[in-house]
N, C-alpha and C positions, 0 to 999 in steps of 0.2 A: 447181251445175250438174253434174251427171251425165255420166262419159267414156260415147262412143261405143264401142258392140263394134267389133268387127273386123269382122264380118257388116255394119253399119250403115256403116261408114267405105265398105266395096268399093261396098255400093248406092250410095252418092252419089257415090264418082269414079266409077261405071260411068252414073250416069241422071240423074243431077241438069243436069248440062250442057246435054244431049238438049234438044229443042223437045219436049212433051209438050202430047197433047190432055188437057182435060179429066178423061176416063175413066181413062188412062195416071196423070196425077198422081196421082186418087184410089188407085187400086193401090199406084204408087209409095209414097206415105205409108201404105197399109194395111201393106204389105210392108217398109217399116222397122220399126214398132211391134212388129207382131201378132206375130213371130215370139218374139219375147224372152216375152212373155203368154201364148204358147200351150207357151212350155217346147220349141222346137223349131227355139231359133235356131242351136245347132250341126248339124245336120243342113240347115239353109239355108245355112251356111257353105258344107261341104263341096260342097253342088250348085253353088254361084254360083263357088267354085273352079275346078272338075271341066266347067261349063259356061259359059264366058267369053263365048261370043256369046250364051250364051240372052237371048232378049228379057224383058221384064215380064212379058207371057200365059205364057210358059212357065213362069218364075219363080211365078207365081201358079198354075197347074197343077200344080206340084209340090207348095207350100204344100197345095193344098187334099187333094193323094192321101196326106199323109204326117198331116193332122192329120183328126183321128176327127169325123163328123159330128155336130154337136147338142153338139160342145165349146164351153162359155164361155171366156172367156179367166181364166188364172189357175187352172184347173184338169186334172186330169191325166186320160188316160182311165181310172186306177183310181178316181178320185175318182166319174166318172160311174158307170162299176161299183156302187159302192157305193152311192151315190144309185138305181137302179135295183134294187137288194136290198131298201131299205125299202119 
């Protein structure tokens, strides 16, 4: 079994508690995972720090303006660079 970041520990005492609809959960678990995959969990850090009430939608508005469009996960956006030169 695999330690928790510190990113992942603040999501669940911030949202885990909460009543979530359906859509919220989904997020909620996308916004655990994804960030660590996308190489851009310390920069989620520092937002969920810096922004203590932000909701999930906002959390996941950040997520999405910080991570490069048409990224898989596990890849970097010099990797897609490169993939785009062949």
């Amino acid at each position: 079994m695999s330690k928790e970041s510190r990113y992942e520990q603040l999501m669940r005492a911030r949202f885990e508690k909460d009543e979530m609809s359906y859509a919220e959960e989904n997020d909620f678990f996308f916004l655990l995972d994804a960030p660590a995959q996308y190489g851009n969990e310390e920069e989620m850090l520092e937002y969920i720090l810096n922004h203590e009430q932000a909701s999930l939608a906002e959390i996941m508005e950040f997520f999405d303006s910080i991570t490069p469009d048409g990224l898989p996960p596990g890849m970097t956006e010099e990797d897609l660079m490169d993939d785009e030169d062949d």
